[in-house]
N, C-alpha and C positions, 0 to 999 in steps of 0.2 A: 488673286485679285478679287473673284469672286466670295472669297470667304471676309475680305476687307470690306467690301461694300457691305455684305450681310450684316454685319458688326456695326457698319458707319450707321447701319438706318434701327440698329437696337443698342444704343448707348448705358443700358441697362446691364448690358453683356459686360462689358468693361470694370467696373464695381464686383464681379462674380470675379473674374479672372484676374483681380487685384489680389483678392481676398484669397483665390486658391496658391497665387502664386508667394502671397507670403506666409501662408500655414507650408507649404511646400518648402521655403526657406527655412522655416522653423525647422521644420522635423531633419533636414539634410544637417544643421547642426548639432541636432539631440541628439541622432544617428537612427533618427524613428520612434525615440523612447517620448511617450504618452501623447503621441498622434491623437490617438481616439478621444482621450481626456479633454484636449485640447479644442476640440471641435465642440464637445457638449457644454464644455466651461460656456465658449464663446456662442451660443445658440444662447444657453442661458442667459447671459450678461447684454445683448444684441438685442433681446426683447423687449426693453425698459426704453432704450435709444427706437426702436421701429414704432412703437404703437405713441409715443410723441412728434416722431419724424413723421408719418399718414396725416396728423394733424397740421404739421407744418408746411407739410405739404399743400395742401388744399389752401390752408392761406396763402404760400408764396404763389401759387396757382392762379391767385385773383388778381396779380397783376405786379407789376414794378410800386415796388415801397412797402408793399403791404408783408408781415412779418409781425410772426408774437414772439416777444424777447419776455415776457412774467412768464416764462415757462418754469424755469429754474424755483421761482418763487412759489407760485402755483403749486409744484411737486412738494416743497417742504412746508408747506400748511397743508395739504391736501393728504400727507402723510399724521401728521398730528391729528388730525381732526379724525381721520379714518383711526389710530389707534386710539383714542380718549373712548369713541363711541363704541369700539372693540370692548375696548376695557378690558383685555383678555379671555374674551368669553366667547365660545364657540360659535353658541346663537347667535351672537351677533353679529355673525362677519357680514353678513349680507345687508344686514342695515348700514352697518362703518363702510361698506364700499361702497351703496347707496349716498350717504353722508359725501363720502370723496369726491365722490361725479358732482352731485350736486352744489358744489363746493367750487369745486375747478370749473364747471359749466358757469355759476353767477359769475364769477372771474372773465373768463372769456367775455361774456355780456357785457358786463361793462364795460372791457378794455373798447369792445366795437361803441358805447353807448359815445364813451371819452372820445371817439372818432368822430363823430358822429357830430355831436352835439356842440365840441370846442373846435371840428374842422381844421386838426392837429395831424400832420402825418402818422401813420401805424407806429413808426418804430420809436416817436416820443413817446405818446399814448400809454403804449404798451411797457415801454422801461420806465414812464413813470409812477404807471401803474405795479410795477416789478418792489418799488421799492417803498409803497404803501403798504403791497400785501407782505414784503420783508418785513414790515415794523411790527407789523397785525401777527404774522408769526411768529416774531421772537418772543414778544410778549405771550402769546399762548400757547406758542412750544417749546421755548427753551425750558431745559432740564427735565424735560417729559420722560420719564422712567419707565415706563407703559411698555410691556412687551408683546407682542399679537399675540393672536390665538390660538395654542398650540396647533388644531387642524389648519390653521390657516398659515401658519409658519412652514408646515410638510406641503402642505398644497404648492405655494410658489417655488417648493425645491425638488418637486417628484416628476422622477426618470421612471420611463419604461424601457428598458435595452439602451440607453445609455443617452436616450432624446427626452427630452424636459419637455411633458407635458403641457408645461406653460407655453414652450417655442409653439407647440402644435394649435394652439390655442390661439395663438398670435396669428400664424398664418392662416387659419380660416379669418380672421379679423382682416387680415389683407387682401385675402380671396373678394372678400365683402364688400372692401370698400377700392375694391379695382371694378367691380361691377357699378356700385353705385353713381363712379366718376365717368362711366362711359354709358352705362344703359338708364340710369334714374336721369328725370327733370333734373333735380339738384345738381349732380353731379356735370349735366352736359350745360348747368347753368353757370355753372364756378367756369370752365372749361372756356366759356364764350366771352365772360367778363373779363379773363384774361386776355381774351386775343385782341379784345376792342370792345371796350365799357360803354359808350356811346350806338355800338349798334348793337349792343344786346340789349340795350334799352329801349332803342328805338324796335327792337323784334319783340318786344313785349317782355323782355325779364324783369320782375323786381330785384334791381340789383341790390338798394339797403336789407334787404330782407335777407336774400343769400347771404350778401357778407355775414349779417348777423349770425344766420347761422355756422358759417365757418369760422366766425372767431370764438364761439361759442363751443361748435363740435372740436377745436385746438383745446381749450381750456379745459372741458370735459375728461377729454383724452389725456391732461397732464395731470388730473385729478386721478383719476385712474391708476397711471404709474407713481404716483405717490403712493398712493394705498400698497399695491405691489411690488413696493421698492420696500416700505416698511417691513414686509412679511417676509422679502426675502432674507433685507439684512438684520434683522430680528429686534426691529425697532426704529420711529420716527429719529429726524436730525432737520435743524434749519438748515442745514449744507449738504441734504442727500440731493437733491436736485441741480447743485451748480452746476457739474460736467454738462447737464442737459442743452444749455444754450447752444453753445457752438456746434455741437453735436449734432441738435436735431437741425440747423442749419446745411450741415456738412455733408447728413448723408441724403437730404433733398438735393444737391446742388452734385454730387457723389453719383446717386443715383439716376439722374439723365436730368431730373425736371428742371425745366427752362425757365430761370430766374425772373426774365422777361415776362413770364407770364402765360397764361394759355395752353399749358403743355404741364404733364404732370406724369408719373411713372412710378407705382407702387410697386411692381417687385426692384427696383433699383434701391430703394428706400434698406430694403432686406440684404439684398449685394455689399450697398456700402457701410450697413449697421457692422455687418461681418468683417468686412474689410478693417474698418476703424479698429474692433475688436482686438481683432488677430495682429492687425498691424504694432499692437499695443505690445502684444504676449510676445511679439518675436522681438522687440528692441528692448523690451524687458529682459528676453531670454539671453540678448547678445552683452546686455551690460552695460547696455548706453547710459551716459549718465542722463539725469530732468533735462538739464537745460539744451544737450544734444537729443535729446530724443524729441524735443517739443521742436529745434528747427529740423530736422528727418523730418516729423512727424508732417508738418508745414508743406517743406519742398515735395515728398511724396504725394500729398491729395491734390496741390497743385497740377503737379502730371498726370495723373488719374483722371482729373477736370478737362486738362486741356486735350488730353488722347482721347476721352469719351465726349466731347462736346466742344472745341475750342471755336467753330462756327456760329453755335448761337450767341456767343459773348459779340458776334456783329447784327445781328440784329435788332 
């Protein structure tokens, strides 16, 4: 009973022990064979879906409605842009991923500017902004031949003992931005705009300001994982970004944070990154076909949702 209640008040927990229970499932079918593989694949893969989901975070955080759906888009021009500037040349990765951020952050800004100024819900906004920046990509990345930089291609794939650098990399980024939502201004301002936008106004927040910035630090952050999506898979695509949508929805909502608003939880973000991941590897491993594995796929986070939070869906 005691160990239910602990559980009840860290919903964060539940996303962990989804994820261990189905790599657990996996290996009892394998019979144990590439446990360990299995794990660093999914660290790997998990990282692209985390450092978009922190972002989505913060904006589901700012209240009911509020949601960036140009992620998806966002990542495949933010992917081109970051290889064209590469050009495959080593010196330049640090400008092409300068280029990416800067790329994904004007993105974000204006999805908040289209809020803003047309007094449009987030989730038009932002998907109709989705399919400007689709046009804007195809035309400037389709057929982009461009391969990253060789050191930059090794970078996004290097293990030390069998953990992806990158993973390690990620979670100090989460370490980061788990501080900056509880101890920075910023952070306990996003936090208050959720709980009730009218009195963090009236407590002195500039709430346009904040938003802006978190629709802006989302955009940023998908600018980001394009670049690092490019490197991994050894080359831009208009379609490296699609999984992204539901995704970085999935594992905010996966991860404990309260749709509602006001309430927000980064290592959950990482739980359910993993979850999704592995969840993936074992209905692959068992044979399911597409169309069964995407209704599993469905009914399982469903359960996941309602076991780790099914009380805040009443407030």
């Amino acid at each position: 009973m005691i160990l239910v209640k602990s559980l009840a008040g860290k919903p964060w927990v539940w996303s962990f022990l989804g994820a261990l229970v189905v790599w657990l499932a996996t290996i009892a079918f394998t019979g144990g064979y590439g446990a360990g593989g299995m794990v660093t694949a999914a660290l790997s893969l998990a990282v692209f879906t985390v450092i978009v989901g922190v972002g989505q975070m913060f904006v589901i955080t700012l209240g009911p409605g509020n949601v960036d759906l140009s992620l998806p888009a966002n990542i495949g021009l933010a992917s081109a842009v970051a290889m064209k500037v590469m050009a495959g040349s080593d010196s330049m990765i640090v400008v092409g991923l300068l280029a990416a951020l800067a790329c994904g952050a004007a993105i974000g800004a204006v999805n908040y500017l289209l809020i803003w100024a047309l007094r449009i819900p987030p989730i038009i906004a932002t998907l109709s902004a989705s399919f400007i920046i689709q046009s804007i990509d195809i035309s400037y990345g389709r057929g982009l031949q461009i391969k990253p930089p060789p050191g930059f291609a090794d970078f996004t794939n290097w293990q030390i003992l069998g953990i992806p650098v990158l993973a390690v990399l990620t979670v100090l980024f989460t370490i980061g931005a788990a501080m900056a939502l509880q101890r920075m201004i910023y952070g306990r301002s996003v936090l208050a705009i959720g709980q009730n936008i009218r009195a963090a106004w009236l407590a002195g927040v500039n709430v346009g300001r904040i938003r802006f910035l978190t629709y802006t630090l989302s955009g940023a952050l998908g600018g980001i994982d394009g670049a690092l999506l490019a490197g991994y898979f050894r080359g831009a695509n208009v379609d490296i970004g699609n999984e992204y949508l539901l995704a970085s929805i999935a594992v905010v909502v996966i991860g404990g944070t309260s749709v509602a608003g006001g309430k927000a939880n980064v290592p959950g973000v990482w739980g359910a990154a993993l979850f999704l991941v592995l969840l993936l590897t074992m209905l692959n491993t068992f044979g399911v076909s597409a169309g069964v594995r995407l209704l599993l796929t469905g009914l399982i986070i469903v359960g996941v949702i309602t076991a780790a939070g099914g009380e805040k869906a009443v407030r």
